[in-house]
N, C-alpha and C positions, 0 to 999 in steps of 0.2 A: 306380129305387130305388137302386140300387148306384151310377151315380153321384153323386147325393146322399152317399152314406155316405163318401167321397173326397174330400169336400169339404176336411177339411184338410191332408190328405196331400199332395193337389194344391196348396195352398196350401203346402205342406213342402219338396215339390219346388220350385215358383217362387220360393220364397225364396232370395235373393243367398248364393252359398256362400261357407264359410268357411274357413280350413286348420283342421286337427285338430288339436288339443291333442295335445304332450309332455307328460304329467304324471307330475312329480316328489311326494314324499311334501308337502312345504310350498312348492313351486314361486311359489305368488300369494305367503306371506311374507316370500319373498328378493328378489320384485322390489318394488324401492321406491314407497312413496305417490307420486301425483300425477305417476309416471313416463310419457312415450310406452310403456313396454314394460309395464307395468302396467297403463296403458288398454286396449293392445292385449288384453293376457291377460283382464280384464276385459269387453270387448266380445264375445270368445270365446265365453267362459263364456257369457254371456248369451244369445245368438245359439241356442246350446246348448238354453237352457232355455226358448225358444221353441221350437224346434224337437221338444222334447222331449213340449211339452203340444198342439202341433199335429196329432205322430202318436199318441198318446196319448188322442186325442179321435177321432183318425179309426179307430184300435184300436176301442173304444167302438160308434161310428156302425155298425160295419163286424159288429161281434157282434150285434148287433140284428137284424139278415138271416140271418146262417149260422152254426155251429154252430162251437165252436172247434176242431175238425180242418180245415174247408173251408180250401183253400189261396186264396180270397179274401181271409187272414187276414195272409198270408204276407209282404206289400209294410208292412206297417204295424209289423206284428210283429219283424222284421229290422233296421228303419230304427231303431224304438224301441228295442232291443236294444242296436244301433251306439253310438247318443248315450250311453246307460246305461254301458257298458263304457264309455265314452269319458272318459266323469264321474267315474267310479266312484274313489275312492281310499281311505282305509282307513277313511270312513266313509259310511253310506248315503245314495243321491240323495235329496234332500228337496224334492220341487213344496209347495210351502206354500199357502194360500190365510187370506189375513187380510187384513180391513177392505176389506174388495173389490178385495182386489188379490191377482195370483199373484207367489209370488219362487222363487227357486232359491235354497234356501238361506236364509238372509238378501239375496240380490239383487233387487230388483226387477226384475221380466219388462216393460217395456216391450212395448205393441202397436203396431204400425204398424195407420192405417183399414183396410188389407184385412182384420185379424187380430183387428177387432174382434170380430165377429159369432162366430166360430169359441171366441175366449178370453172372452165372455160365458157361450155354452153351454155350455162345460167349468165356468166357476163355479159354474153354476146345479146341474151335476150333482153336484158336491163338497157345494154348500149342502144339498140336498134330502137328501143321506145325514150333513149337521152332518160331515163331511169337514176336518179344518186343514188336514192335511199326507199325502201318500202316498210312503212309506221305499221304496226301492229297494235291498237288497243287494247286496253283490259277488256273491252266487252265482244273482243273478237268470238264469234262463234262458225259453225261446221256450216252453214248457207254460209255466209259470208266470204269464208276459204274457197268454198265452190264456186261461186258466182264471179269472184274474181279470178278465178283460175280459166273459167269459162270466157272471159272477155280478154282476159291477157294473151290468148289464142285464138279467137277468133276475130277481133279485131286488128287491123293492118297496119303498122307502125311507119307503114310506107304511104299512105295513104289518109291515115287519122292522126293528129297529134296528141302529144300527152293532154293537151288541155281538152281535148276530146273524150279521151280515154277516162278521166276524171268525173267530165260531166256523166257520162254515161255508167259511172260507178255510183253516184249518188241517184240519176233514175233511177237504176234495179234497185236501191235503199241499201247499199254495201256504205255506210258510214264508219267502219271499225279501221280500215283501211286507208293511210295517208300515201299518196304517191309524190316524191319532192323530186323535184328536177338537176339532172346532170349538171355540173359545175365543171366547167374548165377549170383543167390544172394548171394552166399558162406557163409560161417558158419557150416557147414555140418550139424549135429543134429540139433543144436540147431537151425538154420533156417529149418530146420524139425517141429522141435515141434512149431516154429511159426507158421508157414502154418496150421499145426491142431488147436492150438489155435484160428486162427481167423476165421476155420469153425464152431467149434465148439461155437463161440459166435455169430455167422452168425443165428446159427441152434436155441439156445436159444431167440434172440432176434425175430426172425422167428413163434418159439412156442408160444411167449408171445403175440405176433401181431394175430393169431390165434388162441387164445382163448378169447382177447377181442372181434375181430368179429363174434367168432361164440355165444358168451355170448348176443352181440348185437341183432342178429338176431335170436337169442330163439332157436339156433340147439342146438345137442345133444354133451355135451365137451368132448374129450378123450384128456390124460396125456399123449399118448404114444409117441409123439414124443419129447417131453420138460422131462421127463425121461430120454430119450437115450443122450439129452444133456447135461442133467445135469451132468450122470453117465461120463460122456466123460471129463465132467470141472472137475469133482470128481480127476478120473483119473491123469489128466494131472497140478493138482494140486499139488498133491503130486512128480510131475516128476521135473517141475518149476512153483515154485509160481508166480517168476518176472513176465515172459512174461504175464500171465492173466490176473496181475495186470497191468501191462502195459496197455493192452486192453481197461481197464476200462474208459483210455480216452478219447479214441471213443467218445465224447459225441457229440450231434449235435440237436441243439435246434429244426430241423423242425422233429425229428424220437425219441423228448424226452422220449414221453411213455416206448417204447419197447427196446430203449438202457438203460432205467434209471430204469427197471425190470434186462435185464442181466446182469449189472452191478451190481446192490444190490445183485446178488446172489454171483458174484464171490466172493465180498467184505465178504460176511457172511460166504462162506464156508470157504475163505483163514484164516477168526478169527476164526469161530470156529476149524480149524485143528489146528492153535497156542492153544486153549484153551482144546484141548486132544478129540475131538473126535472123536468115532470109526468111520470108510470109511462106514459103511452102513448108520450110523447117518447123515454125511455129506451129502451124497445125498438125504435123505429124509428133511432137512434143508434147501439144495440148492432148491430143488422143492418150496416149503413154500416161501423163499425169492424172486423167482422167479415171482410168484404169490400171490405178498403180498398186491399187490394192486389192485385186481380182482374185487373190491367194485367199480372202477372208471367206469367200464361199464357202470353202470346203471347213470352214470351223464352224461347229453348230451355233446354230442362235443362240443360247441358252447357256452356253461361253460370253459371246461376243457381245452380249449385253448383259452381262452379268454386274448388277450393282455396286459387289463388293470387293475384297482383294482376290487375284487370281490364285491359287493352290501354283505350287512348282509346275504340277502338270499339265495344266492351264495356261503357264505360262508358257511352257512347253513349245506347246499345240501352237496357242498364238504367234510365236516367234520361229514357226514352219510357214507362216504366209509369204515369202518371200519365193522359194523355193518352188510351194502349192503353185503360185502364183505362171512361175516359168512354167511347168509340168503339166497344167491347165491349162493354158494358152498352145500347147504344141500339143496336145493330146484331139484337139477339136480344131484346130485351125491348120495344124501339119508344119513342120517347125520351117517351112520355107515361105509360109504365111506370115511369120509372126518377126515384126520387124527389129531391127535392133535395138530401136529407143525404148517399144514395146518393151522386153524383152529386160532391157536394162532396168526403166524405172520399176518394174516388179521387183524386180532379182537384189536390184544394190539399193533403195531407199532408204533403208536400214543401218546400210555399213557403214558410215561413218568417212570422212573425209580421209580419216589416217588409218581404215579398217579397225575402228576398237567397238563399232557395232556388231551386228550378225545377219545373214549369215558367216561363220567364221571359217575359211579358208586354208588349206594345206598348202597349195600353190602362189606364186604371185598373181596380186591383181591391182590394177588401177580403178578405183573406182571411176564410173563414166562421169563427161559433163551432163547428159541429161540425167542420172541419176542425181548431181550435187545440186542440180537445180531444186528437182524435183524432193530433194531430204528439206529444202531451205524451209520451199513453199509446206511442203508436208506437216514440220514439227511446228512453223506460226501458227499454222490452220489449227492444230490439234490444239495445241496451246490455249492459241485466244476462243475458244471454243466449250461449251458447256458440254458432259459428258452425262451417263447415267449413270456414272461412282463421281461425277463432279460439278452439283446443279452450277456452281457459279464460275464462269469463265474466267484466265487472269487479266489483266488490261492489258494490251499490247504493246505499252511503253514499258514494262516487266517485262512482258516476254521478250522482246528485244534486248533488252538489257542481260538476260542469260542468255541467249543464242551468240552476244557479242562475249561472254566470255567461255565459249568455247570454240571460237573461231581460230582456224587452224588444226583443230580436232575432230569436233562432227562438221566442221562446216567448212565450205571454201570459201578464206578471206576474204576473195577479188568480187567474189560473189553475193557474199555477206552483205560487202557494201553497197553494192548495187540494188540490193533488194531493199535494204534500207532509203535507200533515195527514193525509191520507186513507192512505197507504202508510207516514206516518212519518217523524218526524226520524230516528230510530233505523230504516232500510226494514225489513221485513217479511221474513225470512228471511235477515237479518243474523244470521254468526256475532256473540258480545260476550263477553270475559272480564270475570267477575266482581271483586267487590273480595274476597272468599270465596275466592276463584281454582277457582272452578267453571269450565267452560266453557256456554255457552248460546246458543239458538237463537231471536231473535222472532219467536213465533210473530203478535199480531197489536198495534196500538194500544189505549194505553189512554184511554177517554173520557173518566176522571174524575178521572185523574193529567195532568201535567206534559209534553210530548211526548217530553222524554227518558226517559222511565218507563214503557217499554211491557211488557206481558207475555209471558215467555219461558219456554223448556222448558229443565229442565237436561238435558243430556247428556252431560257428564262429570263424576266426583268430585274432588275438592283435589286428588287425588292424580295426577288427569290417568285414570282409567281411566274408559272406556265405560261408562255408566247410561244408562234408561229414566229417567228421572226425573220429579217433577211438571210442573206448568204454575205459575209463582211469577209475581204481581204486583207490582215492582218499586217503584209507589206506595206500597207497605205498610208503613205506622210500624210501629218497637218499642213497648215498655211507658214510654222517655224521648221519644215522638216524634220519632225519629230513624230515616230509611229503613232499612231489614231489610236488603236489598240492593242495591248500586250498579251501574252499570257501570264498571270501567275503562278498555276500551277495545275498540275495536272489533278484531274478528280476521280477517283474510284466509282465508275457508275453504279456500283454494285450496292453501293452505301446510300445512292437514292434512290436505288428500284426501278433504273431509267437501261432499257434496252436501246442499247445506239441504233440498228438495225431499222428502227422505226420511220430514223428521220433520212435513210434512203428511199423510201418508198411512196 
């Protein structure tokens, strides 16, 4: 029982340390946007505010068993403490919980797969007590951690309400501690179908992380959970394209692997449903794109995230994942397991539409359609994607723009275009300055406007400051039937420090 309740603590411990923050009164606003030492401060921070909801949860687990004097308390309590003090500056720590995500602050908490399972059940306990945010003071101390950890579990959420739960935190004298109440993120449905959407690529990025380790470690691999999520993107694909695509920007250079697998899948199923196929095809397609890169296992880590240019023979090794990839897959599943599309998108993602990729060939070959698919969604994803030899990703209006001049080559034409409609002339988490001189975010394509006329979120006022703003349809006449709104031009988010990614979630 008790080590159960350790579970995140343990998981707090094994996490890659960090150095401990200097902090100055505006320390993050003297270092510059889009700076190396700004990332760095930022990554910090971050690092922080996991660490923060890991012992914070294992607090929790830990009060469940013993009494908040038991010095079983003591490793969680202390650690928590640490990072608190650590954060602490002249306003209080804020763990948030909105739209199914935890931030620090305004930061998004990023989970690496181990961290799923642990930052699900802390949500779920936040949800159950309609929880937004929990404040931390500066004059938080080691009673006050306990005593609230102690009420947070022994009180019934089913039974007591938050304003309950409050008063009885200012009886015991827990004053260091602010609890602010859950906020609707309104939208009805469709912030419905969002919520499943980002479990759902939660679940997939999850599968993919777990069958490179078990691939590593020579166990025995089942599909069955990377099925149930594929079948769920399948699904929810055909319900709303946007929102998935939307997902897809998720990108996050230290979790590149397993995002840049469930992203190429979304990517291939949402072309291949433009390009007509059947929902059972789609999900044996998404599987395959999922695991198209199953060949990387067998390249040591220490390759495969290697920062800087590869040696020949590094390049070698890496440009044998195709090959690995087949010989892997029939080695452990028996080659009358491993189905075709499997089998292709490992083998041919590489090769090029006119074979001038690799693996290179003696024989004729055709490269497959799920292979061309899966090259299209492959190379956007890698592309618009931050790497660890490339913190800054390119914009996806570039990247399209070179994938369009090699079409016919590495790409199939027919194909090419389709994906473009599908993600956009205007892509899908494109910064765009307005002719209004808003700033704006696309959020997804519009079906019944023009391709340059997609629908976007504002995020900035004329004036250039930060808003929340609507979701505007850029097809939309005036009262002279003339466009409401234009684009002027497309914006390097890179150049304000502005991750698109955000304004999905």
């Amino acid at each position: 029982m008790e080590s159960k309740s350790s579970e995140a603590a343990q998981l707090a411990a094994d996490s890659p340390s960090a150095p401990i923050l200097i902090h100055e009164k505006s320390l993050g606003d003297k270092i510059g946007r889009g700076s190396d030492a700004r990332d760095i401060f930022d990554q910090q921070l971050l690092w922080l505010g996991s660490q923060c909801v890991l012992y914070l949860h294992a607090l929790f687990q830990t009060a469940r068993i013993h009494d908040q004097a038991n010095a079983a308390l003591n490793q969680s309590t202390e650690s928590l403490l640490t990072i608190l003090k650590t954060l602490a500056q002249d306003q209080p720590v804020a763990i948030r919980f909105h739209g199914g995500f935890l931030f620090l602050g305004e930061m998004h908490l990023k989970m690496s797969a181990k961290q799923i399972t642990v930052f699900s059940k802390f949500m779920d306990s936040l949800s159950a007590w309609k929880i937004g945010a929990i404040l931390f003071h500066q004059s938080i101390g080691s009673t006050d951690l306990r005593e609230f950890a102690h009420l947070f579990v022994s009180l019934d959420p089913h039974t007591s309400s938050l304003e309950d739960f409050r008063k009885t935190m200012v009886e015991r004298g827990v004053r260091s501690i602010e609890l602010e109440e859950l906020q609707s993120v309104g939208g009805g449905a469709r912030t419905q179908i969002k919520a499943l959407a980002k479990n759902y690529y939660v679940q997939g990025a999850s599968a993919a992380q777990e069958l490179d380790q078990t691939l590593r470690e020579g166990r025995t691999i089942s599909f069955k959970q990377a099925k149930r999520a594929i079948q769920n993107i399948v699904d929810l694909m055909q319900n709303d394209e946007s929102i998935l695509l939307g997902l897809t920007t998720l990108r996050c250079h230290d979790e590149y692997t397993h995002n840049h697998s469930v992203n190429v899948s979304i990517l291939s199923i949402a072309l291949a449903n433009r390009a007509g196929y059947p929902k059972a095809d789609l999900s044996e397609l998404g599987l395959a794109a999922l695991f198209h890169d199953v060949g990387k296992s067998c390249i040591p880590l220490q390759v495969l995230n290697k920062p800087g240019e590869f040696s020949d023979e590094e390049w070698q090794l890496m440009r044998s994942h195709p090959i690995e990839g087949v010989l892997t897959m029939i080695a452990l599943r028996g080659i009358s397991n491993v189905s075709g599309r499997l089998a292709a998108a490992s083998f041919e993602h590489h090769m090029n539409c006119n074979l001038s990729g690799y693996p290179k060939l003696s024989v004729p070959w055709n490269q497959s359609l799920t292979a061309r698919v899966v090259t299209i969604a492959d190379c956007y994803d890698a592309m618009t994607s931050s790497r660890v030899y490339r913190r800054q990703p390119m914009p996806p209006e570039k990247v399209l723009k070179i994938m369009l001049s090699k079409s016919g080559e590495a790409f199939d034409p027919v194909l090419l275009k389709l994906f473009i409609n599908c993600v956009g002339i205007v892509p899908i988490g494109s910064l765009v300055l307005l002719d209004s001189h808003e700033l704006a975010v696309v959020i997804r394509t519009n079906q019944t406007g023009s391709g340059d006329r997609p629908w976007v979120k504002l995020i900035s006022d004329v004036q250039g400051d930060a808003i929340d703003g609507p979701e505007v349809n850029l097809a939309d006449l005036d009262d002279q039937g003339r466009y409401r709104l234009s684009i002027q031009r497309l914006v390097d988010h890179t150049e304000y420090g502005i991750n698109p990614s955000q304004f999905f979630v």
